[in-house]
C-alpha positions in Angstrom: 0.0 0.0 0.0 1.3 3.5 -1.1 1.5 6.2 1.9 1.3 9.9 1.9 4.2 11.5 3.6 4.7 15.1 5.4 8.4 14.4 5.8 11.0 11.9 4.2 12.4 9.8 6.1 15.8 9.7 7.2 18.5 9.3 4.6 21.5 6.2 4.6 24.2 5.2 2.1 21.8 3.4 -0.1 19.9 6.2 -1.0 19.4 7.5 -4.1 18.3 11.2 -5.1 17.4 11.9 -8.7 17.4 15.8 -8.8 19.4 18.5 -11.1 22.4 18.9 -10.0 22.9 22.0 -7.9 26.0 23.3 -10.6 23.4 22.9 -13.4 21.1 25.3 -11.5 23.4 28.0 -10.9 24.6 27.9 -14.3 21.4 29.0 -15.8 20.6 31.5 -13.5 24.3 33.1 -14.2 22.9 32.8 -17.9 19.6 34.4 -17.1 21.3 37.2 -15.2 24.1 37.5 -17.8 21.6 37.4 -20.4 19.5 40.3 -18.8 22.5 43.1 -18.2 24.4 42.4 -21.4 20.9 43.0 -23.1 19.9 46.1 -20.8 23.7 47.6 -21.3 23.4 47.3 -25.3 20.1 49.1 -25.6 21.5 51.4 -23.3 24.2 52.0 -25.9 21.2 53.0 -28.1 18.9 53.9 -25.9 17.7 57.1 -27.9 17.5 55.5 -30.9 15.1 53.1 -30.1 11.3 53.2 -30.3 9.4 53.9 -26.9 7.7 50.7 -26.9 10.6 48.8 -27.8 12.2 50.3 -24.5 9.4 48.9 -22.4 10.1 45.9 -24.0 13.8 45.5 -23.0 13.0 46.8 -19.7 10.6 44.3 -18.7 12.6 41.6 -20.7 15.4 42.6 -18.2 13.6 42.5 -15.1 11.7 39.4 -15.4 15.6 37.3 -16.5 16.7 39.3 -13.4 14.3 38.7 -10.7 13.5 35.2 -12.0 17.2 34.0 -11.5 17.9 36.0 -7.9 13.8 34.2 -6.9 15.3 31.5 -4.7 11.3 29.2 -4.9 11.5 28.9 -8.5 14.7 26.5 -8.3 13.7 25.0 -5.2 12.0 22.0 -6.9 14.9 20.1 -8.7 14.3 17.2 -6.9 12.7 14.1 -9.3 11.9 11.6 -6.6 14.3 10.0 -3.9 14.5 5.9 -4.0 16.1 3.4 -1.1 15.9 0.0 -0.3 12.3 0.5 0.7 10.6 1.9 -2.7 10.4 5.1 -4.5 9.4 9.1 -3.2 7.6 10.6 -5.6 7.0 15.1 -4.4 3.6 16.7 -4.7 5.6 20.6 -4.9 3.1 23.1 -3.6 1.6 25.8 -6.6 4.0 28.9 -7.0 2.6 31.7 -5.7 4.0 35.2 -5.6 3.2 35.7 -1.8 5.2 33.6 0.6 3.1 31.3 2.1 4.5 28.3 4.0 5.7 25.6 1.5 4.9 21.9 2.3 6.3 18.7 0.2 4.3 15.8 0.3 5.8 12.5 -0.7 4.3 9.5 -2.3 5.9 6.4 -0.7 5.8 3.4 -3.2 7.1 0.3 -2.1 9.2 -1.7 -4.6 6.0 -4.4 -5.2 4.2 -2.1 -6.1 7.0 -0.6 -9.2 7.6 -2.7 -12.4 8.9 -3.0 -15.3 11.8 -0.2 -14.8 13.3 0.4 -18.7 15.0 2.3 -21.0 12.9 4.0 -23.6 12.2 7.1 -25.5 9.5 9.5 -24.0 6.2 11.2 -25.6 6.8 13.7 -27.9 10.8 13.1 -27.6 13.7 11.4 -29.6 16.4 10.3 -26.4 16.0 8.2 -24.1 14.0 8.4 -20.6 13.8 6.1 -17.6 10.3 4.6 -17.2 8.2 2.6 -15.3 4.9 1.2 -14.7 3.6 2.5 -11.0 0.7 1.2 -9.2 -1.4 4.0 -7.8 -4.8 5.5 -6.9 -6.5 7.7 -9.2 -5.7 10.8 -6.2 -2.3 9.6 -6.1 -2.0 9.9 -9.9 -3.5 13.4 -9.8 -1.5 14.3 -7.2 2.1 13.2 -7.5 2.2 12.7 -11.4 -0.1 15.4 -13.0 3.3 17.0 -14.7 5.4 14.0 -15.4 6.4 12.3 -18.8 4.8 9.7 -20.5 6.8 6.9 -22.5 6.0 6.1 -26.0 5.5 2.1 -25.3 2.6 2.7 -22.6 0.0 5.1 -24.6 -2.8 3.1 -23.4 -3.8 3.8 -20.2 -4.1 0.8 -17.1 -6.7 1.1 -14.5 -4.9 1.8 -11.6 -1.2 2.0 -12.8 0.3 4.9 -14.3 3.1 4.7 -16.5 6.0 7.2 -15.7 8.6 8.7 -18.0 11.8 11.2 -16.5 13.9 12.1 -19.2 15.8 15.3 -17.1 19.8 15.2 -17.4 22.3 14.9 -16.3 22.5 11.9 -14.8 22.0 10.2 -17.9 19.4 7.8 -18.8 21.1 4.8 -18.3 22.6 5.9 -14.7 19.4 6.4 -13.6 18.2 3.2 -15.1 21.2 0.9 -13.4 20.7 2.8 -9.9 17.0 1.6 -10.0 17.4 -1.5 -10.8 20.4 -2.3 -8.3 18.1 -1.2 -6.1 15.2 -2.7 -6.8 16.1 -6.3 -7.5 18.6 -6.2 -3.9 15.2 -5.7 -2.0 13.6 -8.8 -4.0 17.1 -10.6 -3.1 18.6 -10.8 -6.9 21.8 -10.4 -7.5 21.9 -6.9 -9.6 25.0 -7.4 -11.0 24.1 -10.9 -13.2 21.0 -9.5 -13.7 21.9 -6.3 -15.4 24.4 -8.3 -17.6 21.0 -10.1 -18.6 19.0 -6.9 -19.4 22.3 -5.6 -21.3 
C-alpha cells in the first residue's frame, strides 16, 4: 500500500536522489542574469534611438531574466523523486505563488511491489532516451504526484490503476538512472543486480 508522507524519512548510504544537479542550476541562472545586463547595457548603448515601446520591452525583458534568477522558490524543486531500499518518493511541490506562504512537500511512498517493469525507452513527444516505469497508484495519487510528469512512448494506453511514468531530465544520464533503479530494486527482492543487469544488457 502506497503512503502519503509530510516528511522523508531519514537518509542512509543506499539512497538514491534523482534531482538537477545543484552546478546545473546555478549555471542557468548566471545565464539568465548574464543574459538580462548584457541586453539592458546594449540598448542602453542606443537607448535614444530606439522606439518607446521597444524600451518597455527591453525593460521588462530585463527584469523578469533578473528577478527570476535571484527568486530562490522557482529553483527550489529540482528534486525528481528519492528511492532506497524500501521503494520510491515521488514530491507533490506546492503551486508557485508570488506571496510567501509556507511551503509543504508531500511525498508518495511506493514500495518496490508495487514498481515494475523499470526500462530504458524514449519519452512522448521526444527522440532520447527516458527512464520509465509502470507504477501502481490510486487515481488521487496519480493526480496528485504525477499530474506534470512524462509519458513513455511504449505505454499510450492507459491501465486502470497503474500509471506509467517517463523522467527524461539530465544529467544523470538515462542509463545511470536506469542501473541505480534497478540495483536497487532487484537487492530488496534478493537478486543479485550485477548478473542481472548483464542479462537486461
Amino acid at each position: 500500500m502506497n503512503c502519503t508522507l509530510e516528511i522523508l524519512p531519514d537518509s542512509t548510504l543506499g539512497t538514491y536522489v534523482y534531482e538537477t544537479p545543484p552546478w546545473l542550476v546555478l549555471t542557468f541562472r548566471s545565464i539568465q542574469v548574464t543574459a538580462g545586463c548584457v541586453g539592458l547595457f546594449l540598448s542602453i548603448q542606443h537607448w535614444s534611438a530606439i522606439p518607446w515601446s521597444m524600451r518597455l520591452f527591453v525593460l521588462a525583458l530585463t527584469l523578469t531574466l533578473i528577478i527570476s534568477s535571484v527568486w530562490n522558490r522557482p529553483w527550489q524543486n529540482t528534486v525528481h523523486f528519492v528511492a532506497n531500499e524500501h521503494g520510491i518518493y515521488f514530491p507533490a511541490y506546492p503551486a508557485m505563488t508570488l506571496i510567501a506562504t509556507p511551503q509543504r512537500v508531500e511525498w508518495l511512498e511506493v514500495p518496490w511491489k508495487h514498481i515494475s517493469n523499470i526500462r530504458l525507452v524514449s519519452a512522448l513527444g521526444e527522440h532520447g532516451k527516458c527512464v520509465a516505469m509502470d507504477i501502481q497508484v490510486s487515481f488521487l495519487e496519480e493526480t496528485r504526484f504525477f499530474e506534470g510528469v512524462g509519458v513513455p512512448n511504449d505505454r499510450l494506453t492507459k491501465t486502470v490503476a497503474t500509471v506509467s511514468a517517463a523522467y527524461s531530465n539530465w544529467p544523470p544520464f538515462p542509463a545511470e538512472v536506469f542501473s541505480r533503479l534497478s540495483t536497487l530494486r532487484l537487492t530488496r527482492l534478493g537478486v543479485d543486480p550485477s548478473h542481472a543487469l548483464k542479462a537486461i544488457r
